[in-house]
C-alpha positions as CSV (number, residue, x, y, z in Angstrom):
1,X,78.7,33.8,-32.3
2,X,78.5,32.7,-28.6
3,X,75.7,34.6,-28.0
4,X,73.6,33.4,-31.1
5,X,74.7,29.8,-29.9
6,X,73.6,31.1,-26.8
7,X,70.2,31.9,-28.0
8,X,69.8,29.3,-30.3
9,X,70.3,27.1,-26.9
10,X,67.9,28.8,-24.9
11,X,65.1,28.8,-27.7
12,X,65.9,24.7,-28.1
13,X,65.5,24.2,-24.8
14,X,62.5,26.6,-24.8
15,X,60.9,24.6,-27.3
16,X,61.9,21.2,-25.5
17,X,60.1,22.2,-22.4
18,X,56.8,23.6,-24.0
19,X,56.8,20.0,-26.0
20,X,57.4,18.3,-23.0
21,X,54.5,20.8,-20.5
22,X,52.3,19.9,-24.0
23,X,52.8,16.3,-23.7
24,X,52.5,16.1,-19.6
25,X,49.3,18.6,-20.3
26,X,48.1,15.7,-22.9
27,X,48.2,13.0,-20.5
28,X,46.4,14.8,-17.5
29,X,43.5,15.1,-20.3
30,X,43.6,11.9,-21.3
31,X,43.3,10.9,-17.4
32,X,40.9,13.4,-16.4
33,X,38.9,12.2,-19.6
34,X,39.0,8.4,-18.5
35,X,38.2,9.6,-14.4
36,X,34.8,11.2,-15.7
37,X,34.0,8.1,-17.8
38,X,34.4,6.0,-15.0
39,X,32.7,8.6,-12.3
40,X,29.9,8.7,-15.5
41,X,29.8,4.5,-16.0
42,X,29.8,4.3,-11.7
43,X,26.8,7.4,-11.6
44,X,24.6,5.7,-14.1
45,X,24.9,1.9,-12.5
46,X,24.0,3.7,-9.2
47,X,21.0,5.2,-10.7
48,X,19.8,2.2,-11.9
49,X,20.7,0.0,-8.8
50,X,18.7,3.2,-6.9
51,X,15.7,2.6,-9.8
52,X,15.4,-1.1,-9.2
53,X,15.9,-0.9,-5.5
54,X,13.1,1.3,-5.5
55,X,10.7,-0.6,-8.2
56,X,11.4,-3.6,-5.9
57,X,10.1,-1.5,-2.4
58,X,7.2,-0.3,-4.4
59,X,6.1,-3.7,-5.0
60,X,6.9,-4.8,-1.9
61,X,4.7,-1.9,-0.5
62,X,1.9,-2.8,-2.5
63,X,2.4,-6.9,-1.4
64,X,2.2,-5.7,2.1
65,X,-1.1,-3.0,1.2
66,X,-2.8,-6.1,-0.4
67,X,-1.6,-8.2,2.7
68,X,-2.9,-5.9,5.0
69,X,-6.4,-5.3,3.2
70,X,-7.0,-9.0,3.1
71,X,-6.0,-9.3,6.6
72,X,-9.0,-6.6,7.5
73,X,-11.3,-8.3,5.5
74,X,-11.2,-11.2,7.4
75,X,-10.8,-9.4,10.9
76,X,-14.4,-7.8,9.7
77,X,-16.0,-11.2,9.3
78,X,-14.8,-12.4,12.4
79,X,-15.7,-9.0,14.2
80,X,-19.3,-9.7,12.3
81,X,-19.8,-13.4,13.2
82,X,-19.6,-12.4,16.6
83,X,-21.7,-9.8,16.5
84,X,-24.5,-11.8,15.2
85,X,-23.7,-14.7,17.4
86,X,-24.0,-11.4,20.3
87,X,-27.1,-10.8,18.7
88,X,-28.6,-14.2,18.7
89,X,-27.7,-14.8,21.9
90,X,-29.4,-11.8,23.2
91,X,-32.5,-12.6,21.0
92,X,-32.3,-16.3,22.5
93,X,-31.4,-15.1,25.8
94,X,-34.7,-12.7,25.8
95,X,-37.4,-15.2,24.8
96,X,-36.4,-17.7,26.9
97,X,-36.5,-14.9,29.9
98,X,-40.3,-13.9,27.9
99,X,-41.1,-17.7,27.5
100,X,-40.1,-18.2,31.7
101,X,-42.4,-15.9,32.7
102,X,-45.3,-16.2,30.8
103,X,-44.8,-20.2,32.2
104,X,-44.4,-18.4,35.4
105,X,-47.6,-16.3,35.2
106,X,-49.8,-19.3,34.0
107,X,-48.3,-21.8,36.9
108,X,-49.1,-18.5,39.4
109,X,-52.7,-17.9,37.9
């Protein structure tokens, strides 16, 4: 009779410890589940702040292209003022010199 007491001890606390490794086992799921949500919810807000971030560089790229173009644009009508203010000036420059010695021939002759 000891022995089946015994036993019947063993297998009690047998069954006591697999309920409580079951429950402990239970809880480390229920943890782990709620860690991946949050790793999950955290991944998904990084990924968007990464999305915006970037839709907010491309547009600043773009701003800074359009800046840029507009900025050659007028650096090419400057550049092409001066060339034909060059260009007059040469023109002006070289019928005066035609004009001074023609006067200069006819005052010689």
């Amino acid at each position: 009779a000891a022995a089946v007491q015994t036993a019947s001890d063993a297998e009690a606390a047998a069954s006591a410890a697999a309920a409580a490794l079951e429950a402990a086992l239970a809880g480390a799921a229920e943890q782990a589940v709620r860690e991946r949500d949050e790793l999950t919810a955290r991944i998904k807000a990084n990924k968007e702040k990464s999305a915006a971030a970037l839709a907010d560089l491309e547009h600043k790229l773009c701003e800074a292209g359009e800046a840029l173009a507009d900025e050659r644009e007028a650096h090419l009508k400057v550049v092409n003022a001066l060339r034909a203010e060059h260009s007059a000036g040469v023109a002006g420059a070289g019928a005066g010199a035609g004009a001074g010695a023609g006067a200069g021939a006819g005052a010689g002759a």
